[in-house]
C-alpha positions in Angstrom: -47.6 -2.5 8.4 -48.8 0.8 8.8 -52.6 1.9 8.4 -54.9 4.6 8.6 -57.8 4.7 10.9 -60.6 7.5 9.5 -63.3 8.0 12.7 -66.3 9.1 11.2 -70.2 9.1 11.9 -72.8 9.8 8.9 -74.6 12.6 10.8 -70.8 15.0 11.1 -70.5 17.5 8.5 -66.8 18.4 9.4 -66.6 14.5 8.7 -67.7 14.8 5.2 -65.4 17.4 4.4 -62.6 16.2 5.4 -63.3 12.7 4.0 -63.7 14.7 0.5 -61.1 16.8 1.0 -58.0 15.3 2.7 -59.4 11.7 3.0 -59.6 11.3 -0.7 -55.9 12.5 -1.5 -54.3 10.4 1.2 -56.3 7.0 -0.4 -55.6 7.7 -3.8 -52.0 7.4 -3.1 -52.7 4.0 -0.1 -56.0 2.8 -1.1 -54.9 -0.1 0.8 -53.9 1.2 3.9 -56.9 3.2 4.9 -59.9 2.4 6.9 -62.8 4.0 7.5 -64.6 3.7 10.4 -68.2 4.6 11.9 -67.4 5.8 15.2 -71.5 5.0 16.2 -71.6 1.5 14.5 -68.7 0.0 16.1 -68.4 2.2 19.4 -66.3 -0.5 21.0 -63.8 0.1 18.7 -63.4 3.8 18.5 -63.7 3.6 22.7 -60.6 1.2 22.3 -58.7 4.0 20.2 -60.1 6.6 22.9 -61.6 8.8 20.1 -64.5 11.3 21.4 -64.1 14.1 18.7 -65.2 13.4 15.5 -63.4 13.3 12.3 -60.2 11.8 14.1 -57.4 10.2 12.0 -54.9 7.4 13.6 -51.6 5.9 11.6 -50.8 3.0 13.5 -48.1 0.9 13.0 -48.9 -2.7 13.5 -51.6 -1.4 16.3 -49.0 1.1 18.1 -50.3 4.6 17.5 -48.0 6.7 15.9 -49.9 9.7 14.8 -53.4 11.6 15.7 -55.4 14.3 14.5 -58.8 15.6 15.2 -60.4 17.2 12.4 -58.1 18.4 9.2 -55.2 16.4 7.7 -52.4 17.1 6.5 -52.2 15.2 3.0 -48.2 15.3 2.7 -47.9 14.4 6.1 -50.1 11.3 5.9 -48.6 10.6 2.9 -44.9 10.9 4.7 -46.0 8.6 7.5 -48.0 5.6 5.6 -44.5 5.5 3.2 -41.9 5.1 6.0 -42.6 1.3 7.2 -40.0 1.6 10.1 
């Protein structure tokens, strides 16, 4: 199953906006395939994920990465990729 990965931290403005947005758009349509997470709180994970710009956006399928983006999304993109399950 494919899922979204939002990289955030509380502090990053450019977070915020694109949370508001993009963010929004994309989980209106998947609320259940997005997850946000706090880049500073669980630091393991976004090291894992090698994320060290902030926002960054992963689609993974099952846990393969199959798209990244630092900073803006593209909504119809996201869209796109979180409807094609393979």
């Amino acid at each position: 199953m494919r899922k979204l990965l939002y990289f955030h931290a509380s502090w990053c403005k450019p977070c915020k906006f694109v949370e508001k947005e993009f963010l929004s758009k994309v989980e209106a349509v998947h609320p259940d395939k997005i997850e946000r997470v706090d880049a500073e709180n669980e630091a393991v994970r976004a090291e894992k994920h090698r994320v060290d710009k902030l926002p960054t956006t992963l689609i993974l399928d099952d846990e393969n990465e199959i798209f990244r983006r630092v900073g803006g999304l593209d909504i119809e993109e996201a869209i796109e990729i979180l409807n094609d399950n393979g």
